[in-house]
N, C-alpha and C positions, 0 to 999 in steps of 0.2 A: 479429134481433128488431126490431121495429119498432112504434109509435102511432100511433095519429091522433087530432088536437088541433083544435078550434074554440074553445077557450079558452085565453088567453092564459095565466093564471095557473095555471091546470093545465097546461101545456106548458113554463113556467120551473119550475116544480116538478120535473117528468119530467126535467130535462134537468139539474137539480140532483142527481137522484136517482140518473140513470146516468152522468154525468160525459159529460168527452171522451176519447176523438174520437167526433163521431157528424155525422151529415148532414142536411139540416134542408130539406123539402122542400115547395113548393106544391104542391099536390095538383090543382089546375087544371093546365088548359094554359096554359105560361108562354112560348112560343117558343122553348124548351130554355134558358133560363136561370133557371128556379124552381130550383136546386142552392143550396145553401151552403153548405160548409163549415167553422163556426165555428175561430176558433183557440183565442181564451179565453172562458171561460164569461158574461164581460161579453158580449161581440159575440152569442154566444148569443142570451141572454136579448134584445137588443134584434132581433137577425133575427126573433126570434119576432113581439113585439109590431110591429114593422114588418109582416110579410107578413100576420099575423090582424086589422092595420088598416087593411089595404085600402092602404097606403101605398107599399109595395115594387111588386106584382103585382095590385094590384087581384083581383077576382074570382077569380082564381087562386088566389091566396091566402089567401084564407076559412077554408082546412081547411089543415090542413099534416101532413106527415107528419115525425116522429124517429127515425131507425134508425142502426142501430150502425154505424160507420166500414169496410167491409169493403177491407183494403189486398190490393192485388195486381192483375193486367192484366184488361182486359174488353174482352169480345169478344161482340158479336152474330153470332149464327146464327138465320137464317128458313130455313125448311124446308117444302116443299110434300108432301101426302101422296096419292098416288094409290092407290084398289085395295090397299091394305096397305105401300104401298113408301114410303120418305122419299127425296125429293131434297134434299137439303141446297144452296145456296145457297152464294157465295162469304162469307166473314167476313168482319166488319168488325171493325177491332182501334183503340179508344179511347184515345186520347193523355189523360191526366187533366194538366190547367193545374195550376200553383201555388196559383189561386184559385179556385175554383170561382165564384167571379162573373162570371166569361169564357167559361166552358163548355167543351167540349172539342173538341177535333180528332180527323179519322178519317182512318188510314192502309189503304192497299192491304193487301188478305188477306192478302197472301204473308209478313207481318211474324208468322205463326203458330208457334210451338214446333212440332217435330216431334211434340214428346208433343201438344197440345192437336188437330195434325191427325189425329192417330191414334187419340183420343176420339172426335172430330168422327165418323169412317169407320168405328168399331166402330158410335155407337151405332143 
């Protein structure tokens, strides 16, 4: 589940309402660093008013988005679609930092579960 917020005090509200953990994001292009990851609901509330005041990310930041904390591995897949067929494309599997003020690191495909390649080839 996820918001979207151009108001600051309606977005400290939201964010009181569903607690942590959740993810707190520019909604602009930010260089791939609009992520945050609050830890306590103080850092929260100021991440908000930082990035909806143009402070953080500038224009990026305007609108921002709240969505729930989703733990576990990520992986990008682009897929091309020709005539009915899908090429799938090699994966990229995301390293998540400790901070998410850092942004993340991308390791070689081959770091993919058997199960997730065998998703990957069914669908």
């Amino acid at each position: 589940a996820y918001k979207t917020f151009t108001d600051t005090l309606e977005a400290q509200q939201y964010l009181q309402t569903i607690g942590l953990p959740v993810v707190i994001k520019a909604d602009g292009l930010a260089s791939g660093k609009g992520v945050i990851i609050p830890t306590t609901m103080q850092e929260g509330e100021a991440v908000i008013a930082d990035m909806l005041s143009g402070n953080t990310f500038g224009a990026a930041g305007a609108s921002i988005i709240i969505e729930e904390f989703l733990e576990g591995e990520e992986f990008s897949l682009l897929t091309f679609v020709h005539e009915g067929k899908i090429y799938p494309m090699p994966m990229a599997h995301a390293d998540a930092v400790p901070s998410a003020h850092i942004g993340q690191t991308w390791r070689a495909p081959g770091t993919a579960s058997d199960e997730i390649r065998r998703l990957v080839d069914d669908a």
